[in-house]
ROLOMAR-662181 format. One record per residue (C-alpha): residue number from 1; x, y, z. Coordinates in steps of 0.5 Angstrom, whole numbers, always signed. Layout:
<recs>
<NUM,<X,Y,Z>>
...
</recs>
This chain:
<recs>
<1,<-3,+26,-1>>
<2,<-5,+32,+3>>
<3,<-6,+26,+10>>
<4,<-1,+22,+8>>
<5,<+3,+28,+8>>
<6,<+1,+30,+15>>
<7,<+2,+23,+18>>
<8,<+9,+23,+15>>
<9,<+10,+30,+19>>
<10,<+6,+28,+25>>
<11,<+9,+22,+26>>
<12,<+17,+26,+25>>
<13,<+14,+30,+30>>
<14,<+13,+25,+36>>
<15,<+20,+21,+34>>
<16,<+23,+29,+36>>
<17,<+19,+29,+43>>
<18,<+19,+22,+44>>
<19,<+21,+23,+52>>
<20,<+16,+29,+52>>
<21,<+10,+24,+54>>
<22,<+4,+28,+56>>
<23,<+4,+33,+50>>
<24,<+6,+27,+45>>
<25,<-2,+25,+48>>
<26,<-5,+31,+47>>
<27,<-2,+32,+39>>
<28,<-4,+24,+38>>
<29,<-10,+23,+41>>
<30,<-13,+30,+40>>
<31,<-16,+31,+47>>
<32,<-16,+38,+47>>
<33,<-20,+39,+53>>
<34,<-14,+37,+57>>
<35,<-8,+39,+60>>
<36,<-2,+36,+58>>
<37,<+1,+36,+64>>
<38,<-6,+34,+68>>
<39,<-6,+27,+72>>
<40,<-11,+25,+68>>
<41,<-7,+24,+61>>
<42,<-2,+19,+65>>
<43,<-6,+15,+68>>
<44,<-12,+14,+63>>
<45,<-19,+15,+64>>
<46,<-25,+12,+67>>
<47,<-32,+11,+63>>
<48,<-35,+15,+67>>
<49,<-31,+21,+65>>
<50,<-30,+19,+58>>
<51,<-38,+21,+58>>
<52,<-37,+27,+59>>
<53,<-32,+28,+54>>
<54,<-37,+25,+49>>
<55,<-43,+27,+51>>
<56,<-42,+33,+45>>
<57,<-43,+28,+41>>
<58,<-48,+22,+42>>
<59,<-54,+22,+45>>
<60,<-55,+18,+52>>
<61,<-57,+12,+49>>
<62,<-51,+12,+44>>
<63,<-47,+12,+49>>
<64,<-50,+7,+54>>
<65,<-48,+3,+47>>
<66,<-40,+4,+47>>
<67,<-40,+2,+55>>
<68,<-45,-5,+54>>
<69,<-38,-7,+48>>
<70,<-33,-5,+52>>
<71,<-30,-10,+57>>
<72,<-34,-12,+63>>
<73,<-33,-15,+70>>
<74,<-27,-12,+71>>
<75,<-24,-5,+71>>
<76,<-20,-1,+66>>
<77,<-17,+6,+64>>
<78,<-19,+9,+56>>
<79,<-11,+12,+54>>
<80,<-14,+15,+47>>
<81,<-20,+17,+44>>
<82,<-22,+20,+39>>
<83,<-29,+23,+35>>
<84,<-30,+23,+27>>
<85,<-33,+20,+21>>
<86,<-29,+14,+18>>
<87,<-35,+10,+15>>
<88,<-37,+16,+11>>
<89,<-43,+17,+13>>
<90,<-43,+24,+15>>
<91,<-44,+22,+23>>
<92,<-39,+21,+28>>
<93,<-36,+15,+30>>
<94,<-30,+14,+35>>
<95,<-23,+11,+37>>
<96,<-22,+9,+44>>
<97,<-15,+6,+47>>
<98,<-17,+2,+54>>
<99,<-13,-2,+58>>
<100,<-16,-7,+62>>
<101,<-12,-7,+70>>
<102,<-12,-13,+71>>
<103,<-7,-15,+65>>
<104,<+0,-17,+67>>
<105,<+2,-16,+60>>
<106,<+3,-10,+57>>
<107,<-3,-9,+52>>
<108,<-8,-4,+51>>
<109,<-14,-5,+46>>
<110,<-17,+0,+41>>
<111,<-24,+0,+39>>
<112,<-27,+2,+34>>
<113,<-35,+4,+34>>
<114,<-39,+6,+28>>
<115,<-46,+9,+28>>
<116,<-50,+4,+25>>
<117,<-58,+5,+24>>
<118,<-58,+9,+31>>
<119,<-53,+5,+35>>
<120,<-46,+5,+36>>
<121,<-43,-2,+34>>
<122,<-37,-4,+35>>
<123,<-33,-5,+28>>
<124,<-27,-8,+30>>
<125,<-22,-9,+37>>
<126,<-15,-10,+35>>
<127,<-9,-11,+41>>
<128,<-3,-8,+41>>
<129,<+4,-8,+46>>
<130,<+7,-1,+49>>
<131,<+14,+0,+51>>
<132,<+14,+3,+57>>
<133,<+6,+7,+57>>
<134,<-1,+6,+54>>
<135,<+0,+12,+51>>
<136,<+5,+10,+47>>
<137,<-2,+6,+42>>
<138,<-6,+13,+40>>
<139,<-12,+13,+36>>
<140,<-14,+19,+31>>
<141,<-20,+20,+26>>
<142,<-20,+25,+20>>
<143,<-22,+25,+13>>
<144,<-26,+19,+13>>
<145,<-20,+14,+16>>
<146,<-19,+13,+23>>
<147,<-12,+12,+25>>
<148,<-7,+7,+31>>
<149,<+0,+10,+32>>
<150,<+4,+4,+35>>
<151,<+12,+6,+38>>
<152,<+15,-2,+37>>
<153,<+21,+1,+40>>
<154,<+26,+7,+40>>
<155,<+26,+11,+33>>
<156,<+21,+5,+31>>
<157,<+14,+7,+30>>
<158,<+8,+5,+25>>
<159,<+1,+9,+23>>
<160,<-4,+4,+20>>
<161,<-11,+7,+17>>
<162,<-18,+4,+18>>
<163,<-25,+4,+13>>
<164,<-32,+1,+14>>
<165,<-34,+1,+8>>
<166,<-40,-3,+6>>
<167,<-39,-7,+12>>
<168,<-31,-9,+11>>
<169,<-27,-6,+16>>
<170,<-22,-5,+12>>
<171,<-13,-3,+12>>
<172,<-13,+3,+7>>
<173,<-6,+4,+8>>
<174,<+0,+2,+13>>
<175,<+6,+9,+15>>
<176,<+13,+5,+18>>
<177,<+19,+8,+21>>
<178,<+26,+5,+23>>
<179,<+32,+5,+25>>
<180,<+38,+2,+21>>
<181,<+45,+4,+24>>
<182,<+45,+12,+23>>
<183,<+40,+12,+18>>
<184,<+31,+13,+19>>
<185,<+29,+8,+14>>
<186,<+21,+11,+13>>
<187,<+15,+7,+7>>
<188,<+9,+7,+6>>
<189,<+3,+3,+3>>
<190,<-3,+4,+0>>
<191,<-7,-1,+0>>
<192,<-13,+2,-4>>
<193,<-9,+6,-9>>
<194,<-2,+2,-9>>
<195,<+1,+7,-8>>
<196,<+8,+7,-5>>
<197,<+15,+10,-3>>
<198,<+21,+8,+1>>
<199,<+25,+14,+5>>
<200,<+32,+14,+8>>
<201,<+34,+20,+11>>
<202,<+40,+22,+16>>
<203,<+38,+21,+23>>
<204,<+43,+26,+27>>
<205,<+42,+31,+21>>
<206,<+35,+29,+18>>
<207,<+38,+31,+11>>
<208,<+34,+27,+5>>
<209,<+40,+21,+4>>
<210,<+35,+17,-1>>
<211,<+27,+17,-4>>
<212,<+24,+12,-9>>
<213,<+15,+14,-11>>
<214,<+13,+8,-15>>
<215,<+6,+5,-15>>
<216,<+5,-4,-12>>
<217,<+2,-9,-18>>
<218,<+0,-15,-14>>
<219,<+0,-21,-17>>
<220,<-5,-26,-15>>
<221,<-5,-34,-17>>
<222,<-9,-34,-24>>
<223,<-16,-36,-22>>
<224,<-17,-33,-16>>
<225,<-22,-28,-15>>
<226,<-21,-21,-12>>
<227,<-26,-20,-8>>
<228,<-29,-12,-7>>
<229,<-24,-8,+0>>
<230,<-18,-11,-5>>
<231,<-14,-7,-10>>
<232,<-12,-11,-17>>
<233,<-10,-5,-21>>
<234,<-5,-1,-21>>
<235,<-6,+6,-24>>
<236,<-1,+10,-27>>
<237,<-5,+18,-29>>
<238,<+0,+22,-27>>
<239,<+5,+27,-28>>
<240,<+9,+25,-23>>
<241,<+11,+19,-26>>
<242,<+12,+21,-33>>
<243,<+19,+20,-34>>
<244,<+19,+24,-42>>
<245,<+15,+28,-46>>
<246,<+12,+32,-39>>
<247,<+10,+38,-43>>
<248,<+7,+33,-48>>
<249,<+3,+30,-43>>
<250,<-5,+32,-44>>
<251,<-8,+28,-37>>
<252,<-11,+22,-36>>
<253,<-15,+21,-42>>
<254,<-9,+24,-48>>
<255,<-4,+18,-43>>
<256,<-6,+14,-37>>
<257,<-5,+6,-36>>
<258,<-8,+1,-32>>
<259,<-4,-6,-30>>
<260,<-5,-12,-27>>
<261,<-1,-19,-26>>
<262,<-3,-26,-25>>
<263,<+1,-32,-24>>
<264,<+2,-39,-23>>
<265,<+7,-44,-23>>
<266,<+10,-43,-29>>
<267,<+8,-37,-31>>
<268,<+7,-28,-30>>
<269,<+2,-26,-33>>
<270,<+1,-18,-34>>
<271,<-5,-15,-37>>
<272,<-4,-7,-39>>
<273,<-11,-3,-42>>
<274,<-8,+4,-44>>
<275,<-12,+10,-45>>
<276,<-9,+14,-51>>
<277,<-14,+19,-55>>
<278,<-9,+18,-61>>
<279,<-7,+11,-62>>
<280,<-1,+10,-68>>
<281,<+0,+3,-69>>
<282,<+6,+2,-74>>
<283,<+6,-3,-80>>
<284,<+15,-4,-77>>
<285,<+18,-4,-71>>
<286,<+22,+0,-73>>
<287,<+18,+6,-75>>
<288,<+16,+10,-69>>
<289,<+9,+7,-65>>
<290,<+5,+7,-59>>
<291,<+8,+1,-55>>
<292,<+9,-1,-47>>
<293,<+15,-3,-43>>
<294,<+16,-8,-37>>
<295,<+22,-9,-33>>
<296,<+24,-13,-28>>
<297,<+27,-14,-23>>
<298,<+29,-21,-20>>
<299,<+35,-21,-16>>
<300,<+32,-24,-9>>
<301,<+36,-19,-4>>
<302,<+31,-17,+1>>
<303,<+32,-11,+2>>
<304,<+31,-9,-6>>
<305,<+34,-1,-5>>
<306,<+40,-3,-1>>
<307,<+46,-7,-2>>
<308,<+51,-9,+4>>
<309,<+57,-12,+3>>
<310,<+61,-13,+9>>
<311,<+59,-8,+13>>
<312,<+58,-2,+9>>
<313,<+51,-1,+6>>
<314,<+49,+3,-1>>
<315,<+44,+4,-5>>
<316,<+43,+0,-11>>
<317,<+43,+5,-16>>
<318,<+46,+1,-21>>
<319,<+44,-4,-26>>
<320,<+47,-11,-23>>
<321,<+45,-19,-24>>
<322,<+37,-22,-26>>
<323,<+34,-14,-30>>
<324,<+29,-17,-36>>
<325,<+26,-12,-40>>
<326,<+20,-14,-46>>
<327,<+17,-9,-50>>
<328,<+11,-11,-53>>
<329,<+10,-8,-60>>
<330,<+2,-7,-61>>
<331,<+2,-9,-69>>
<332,<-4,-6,-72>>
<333,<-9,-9,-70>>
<334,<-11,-13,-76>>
<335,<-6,-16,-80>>
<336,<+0,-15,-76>>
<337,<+0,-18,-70>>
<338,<+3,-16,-64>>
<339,<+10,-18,-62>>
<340,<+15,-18,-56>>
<341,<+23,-16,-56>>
<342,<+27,-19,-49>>
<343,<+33,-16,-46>>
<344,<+38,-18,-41>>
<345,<+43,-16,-37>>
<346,<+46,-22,-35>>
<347,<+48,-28,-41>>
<348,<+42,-32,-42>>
<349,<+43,-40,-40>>
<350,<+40,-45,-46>>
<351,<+34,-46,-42>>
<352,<+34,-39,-41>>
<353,<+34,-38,-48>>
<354,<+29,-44,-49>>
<355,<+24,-41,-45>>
<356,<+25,-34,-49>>
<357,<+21,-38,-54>>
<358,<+15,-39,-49>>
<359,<+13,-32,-48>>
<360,<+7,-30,-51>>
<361,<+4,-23,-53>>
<362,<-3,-21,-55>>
<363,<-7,-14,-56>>
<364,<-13,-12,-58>>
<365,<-17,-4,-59>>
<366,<-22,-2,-54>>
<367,<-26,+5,-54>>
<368,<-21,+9,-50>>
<369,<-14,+6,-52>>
<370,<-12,-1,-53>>
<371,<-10,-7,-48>>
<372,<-3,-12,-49>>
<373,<-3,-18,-45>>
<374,<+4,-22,-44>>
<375,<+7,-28,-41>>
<376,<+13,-29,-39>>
<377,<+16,-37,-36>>
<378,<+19,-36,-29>>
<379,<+25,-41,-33>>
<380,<+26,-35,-37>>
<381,<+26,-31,-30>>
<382,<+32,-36,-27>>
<383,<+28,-40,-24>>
<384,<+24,-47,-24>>
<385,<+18,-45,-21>>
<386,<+14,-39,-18>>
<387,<+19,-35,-13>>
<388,<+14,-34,-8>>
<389,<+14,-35,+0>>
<390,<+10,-39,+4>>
<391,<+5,-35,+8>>
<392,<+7,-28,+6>>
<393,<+8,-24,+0>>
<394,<+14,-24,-4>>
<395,<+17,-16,-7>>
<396,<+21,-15,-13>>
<397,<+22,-10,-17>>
<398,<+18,-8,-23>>
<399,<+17,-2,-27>>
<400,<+11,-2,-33>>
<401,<+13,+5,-37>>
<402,<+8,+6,-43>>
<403,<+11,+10,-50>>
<404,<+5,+14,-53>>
<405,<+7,+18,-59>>
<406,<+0,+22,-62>>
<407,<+5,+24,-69>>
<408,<+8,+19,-72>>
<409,<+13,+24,-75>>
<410,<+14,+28,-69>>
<411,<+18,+22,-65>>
<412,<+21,+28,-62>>
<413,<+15,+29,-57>>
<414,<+14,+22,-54>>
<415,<+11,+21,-47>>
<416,<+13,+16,-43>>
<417,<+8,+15,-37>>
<418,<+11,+10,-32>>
<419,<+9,+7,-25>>
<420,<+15,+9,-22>>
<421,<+20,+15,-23>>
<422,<+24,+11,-27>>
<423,<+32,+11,-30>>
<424,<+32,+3,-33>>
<425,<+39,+3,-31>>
<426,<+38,+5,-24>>
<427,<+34,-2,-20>>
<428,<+34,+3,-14>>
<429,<+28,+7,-19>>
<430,<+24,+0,-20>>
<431,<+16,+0,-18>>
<432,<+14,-7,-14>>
<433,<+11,-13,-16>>
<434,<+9,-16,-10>>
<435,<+7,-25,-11>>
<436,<+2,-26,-6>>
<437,<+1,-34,-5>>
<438,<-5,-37,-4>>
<439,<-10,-36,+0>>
<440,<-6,-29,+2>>
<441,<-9,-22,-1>>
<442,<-5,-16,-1>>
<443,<-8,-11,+5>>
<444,<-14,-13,+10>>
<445,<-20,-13,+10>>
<446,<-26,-15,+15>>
<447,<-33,-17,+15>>
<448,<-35,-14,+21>>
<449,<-41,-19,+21>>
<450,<-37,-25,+21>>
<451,<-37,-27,+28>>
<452,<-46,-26,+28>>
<453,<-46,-31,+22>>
<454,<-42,-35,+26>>
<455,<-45,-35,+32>>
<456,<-52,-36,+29>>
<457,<-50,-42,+25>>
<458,<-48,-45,+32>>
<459,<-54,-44,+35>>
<460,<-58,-47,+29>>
<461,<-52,-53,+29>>
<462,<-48,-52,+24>>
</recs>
C-alpha cells in the first residue's frame, strides 16, 4: 500500500511539472549524480558513460554483459536507468531507457537485466513512444518491482511494475491517469492481489470529486487452467471493506473470505471458501445464520461509474436497470440443504423467471469455515450467451459480501466483510467482475526462456 501510494504521489508530482523536463528526469529516473540542468540529461548517455555510473554496482565482467544485449552495429543514447533488485534475490539488477539514433520514429526501448548465476541477463525489452523527449519513458526500481513511467499524451500517463519471479517476468500492477473534460480520471490494478480503484479528482482544483476501493474477480472459461504468475483469487481479509460490525471484526481468521469465478456459455459460475472461526448454521432462513451475498451488475455502459446523458456526465450512485442480488443460505450442513433467494431491480421477462429455476447452490464445511458454490444462467442475467468481448476482457460490476453472525442471539453484532466498500443501492460501490475470453488471462506474465527453447528447437528441426 506504501508504494502504491508513492507511485500515485510521484506520478501527481510530474503531471504538475510537466514542462520542467530536466528535473522530472532527475525525480524519475533517480540518477542523483547529475545535475538536472547538465546537457547530459537532454540528450541521453553514451555506454560508455553509462559504465561509469554502474561500475558501483557490477563487476567489470557484469557490465561487458548488459553492452553484449544492448543494440549493436548502430549507436544509441541511454535516456533512463536505474539500479535495485526486482527479482528479489537480494542482488541488484537494472533499468535502462535507449534510443537507438537511427530511429525515424519516436521510440525508445526499456531493458530489463537480471543477475542470473553471475551474469546479467536481459529479462525482457519492451518498446514504447514518447510525445515530444525520451525522457518522457522513465524507469525506476524499488521494493522489489521495477517501474516504466509512459506520457500518452498531456494529463495522460501510466506506471506499469515488473517482477521476475521463477523465471516469468511478470506485470504486478498497472497506475493510469487521464483527462476527461475538467476531471483527472486515475485507476489503478493489481494484478497479483487484484486489488484496485478508480479516482476522479477536479483538475484545476485537485479536489477529490469521486473514490471507489474494490477488489477484480476474474472470470475464466470453465476448465482452463490458471497457470502460476496469474491471480484466480480474490481475497477480502480486511477491515477496509467491512461495510458492518467493524468493531466486531476479530482478523482474518474470526471473518475472511476468498472468491473466484468461472464461466461458460451458459453459465456463472462463484465459488466463495469463508474462513469463520464460529460457524452458525440455522435450521430456518429466518432465523439469524452465517450467510454470502453476490450482487451484480450487469448494465453493459463502458464506463461502469460514469452516467452521460447528452453532454452532462455523473456518477452512477443510484440503482438503475440489470442489479441481480443471490444470497446463498448455507443450510446446515447435514439435513438441511443449502438454498438461494434471487432479487432484482428490473421486472423479470418469463425467461427470466424460467432461468431463475436453473440456479444452482451448494455448500460444504472445511477446517476453517465453510465453501458455497452458485450458478447463475446468463438468461437470467439478460442475455443469450456469455456477454464476453472477443480479444480482451469484459468489466462489469460485482460485489461478494459475506455476513458472519458468531451468536445467534446477538443479531446485533454481525460483521459484513465485502469486496468492495459496499452500499447495494449505490452500483457506483460495485467490485468487478472481469470475463476474460478464451486464450486471454487477466495481467501478463513472460517466460523469460521462450525465445531459447524457441530457437534451439529450430536448430534441431522443429
Amino acid at each position: 500500500m506504501n508504494l502504491q501510494k508513492s507511485l500515485i504521489n510521484r506520478m501527481r508530482y510530474v503531471v504538475r511539472t510537466i514542462t520542467a523536463w530536466c528535473f522530472f528526469w532527475g525525480i524519475i529516473s533517480g540518477m542523483t549524480a547529475l545535475s538536472p540542468l547538465s546537457a547530459q540529461a537532454q540528450t541521453g548517455m553514451t555506454f560508455e558513460q553509462m559504465q561509469e555510473k554502474l561500475q558501483p554496482f557490477f563487476a567489470d565482467e557484469l557490465i561487458e554483459d548488459l553492452k553484449e544485449q544492448l543494440p549493436k552495429g548502430t549507436q544509441y543514447r541511454i535516456w533512463g536507468w536505474d539500479v535495485g533488485d526486482f527479482s528479489g534475490d537480494g542482488f541488484p539488477d537494472v533499468a535502462l531507457s535507449v534510443r537507438q539514433a537511427n530511429d525515424k520514429g519516436r521510440n525508445v526501448q526499456v531493458y530489463l537485466f537480471v543477475d542470473i548465476d553471475g551474469y546479467l541477463t536481459r529479462v525482457g525489452k519492451f518498446q514504447y513512444t514518447f510525445i515530444e523527449l525520451p525522457l518522457e519513458v522513465g524507469v525506476f526500481i524499488k521494493e522489489n518491482g521495477c517501474f516504466v513511467l509512459q506520457k500518452y499524451q498531456d494529463f495522460e500517463w501510466s506506471i506499469t511494475g515488473y517482477r521476475l519471479d521463477n523465471g516469468s517476468l511478470i506485470v504486478l500492477d498497472q497506475f493510469k491517469t487521464e483527462r476527461i473534460k475538467n476531471m483527472t480520471h486515475e485507476t489503478y490494478r493489481n494484478y497479483q492481489a487484484l486489488t484496485a480503484y478508480e479516482k476522479y479528482r477536479d483538475t484545476k482544483l485537485n479536489d477529490e470529486l469521486f473514490y471507489a476501493d474494490f477488489l477484480s474477480i476474474p472470470s475464466y472459461p470453465r476448465g482452463n487452467y490458471v497457470f502460476k504468475g496469474f491471480s484466480a483469487d480474490a481475497v477480502s481479509n480486511s477491515v477496509k471493506f467491512a461495510t458492518k460490525g467493524a468493531f466486531y471484526w476479530g482478523g482474518k481468521d474470526d471473518l475472511s473470505f476468498n472468491v473466484r469465478s468461472v464461466h461458460n456459455e451458459q453459465y456463472l459460475y462463484f465459488l466463495v471458501r469463508v474462513t469463520d472461526d464460529i460457524v452458525v448454521a440455522s435450521g430456518k432462513d429466518s432465523l439469524p445464520h452465517d450467510k454470502v451475498e453476490v450482487w451484480l451488475d450487469m448494465s453493459n455502459v463502458g464506463n461502469r461509474f460514469l452516467r452521460k446523458k447528452g453532454k452532462v456526465e455523473s456518477f452512477r450512485t443510484k440503482a438503475e436497470s440489470s442489479i441481480f442480488a443471490f444470497t446463498i443460505h448455507p443450510g446446515n450442513f447435514t439435513d438441511r440443504k443449502p438454498s438461494v433467494t434471487t432479487s432484482a431491480v428490473d421486472n423479470l421477462t418469463d425467461a427470466q423467471k424460467q432461468a431463475v429455476t436453473q440456479v444452482k447452490v451448494a455448500s460444504t464445511l472445511w477446517d476453517k469455515g465453510y465453501i458455497v458454490k452458485i450458478r447463475i444462467p446468463f438468461q437470467l442475467l439478460g442475455f443469450t450467451g456469455v456477454p464476453v468481448e472477443d480479444g480482451k476482457p469484459t468489466e462489469y460490476g460485482c460485489t461478494v459480501a459475506v455476513h458472519d453472525i458468531d451468536n445467534e442471539f446477538r443479531p446485533d453484532e454481525e460483521t459484513v466483510l465485502a469486496t468492495s466498500k459496499f452500499e447495494n443501492s449505490n452500483p457506483a460501490s460495485y467490485g468487478s467482475l472481469m470475463l476474460i475470453p478464451l486464450g486471454l488471462v487477466y495481467g501478463e506474465a513472460r517466460n523469460i526462456y521462450v525465445e531459447s527453447v524457441t530457437d534451439r528447437l529450430r536448430e534441431i528441426g522443429f
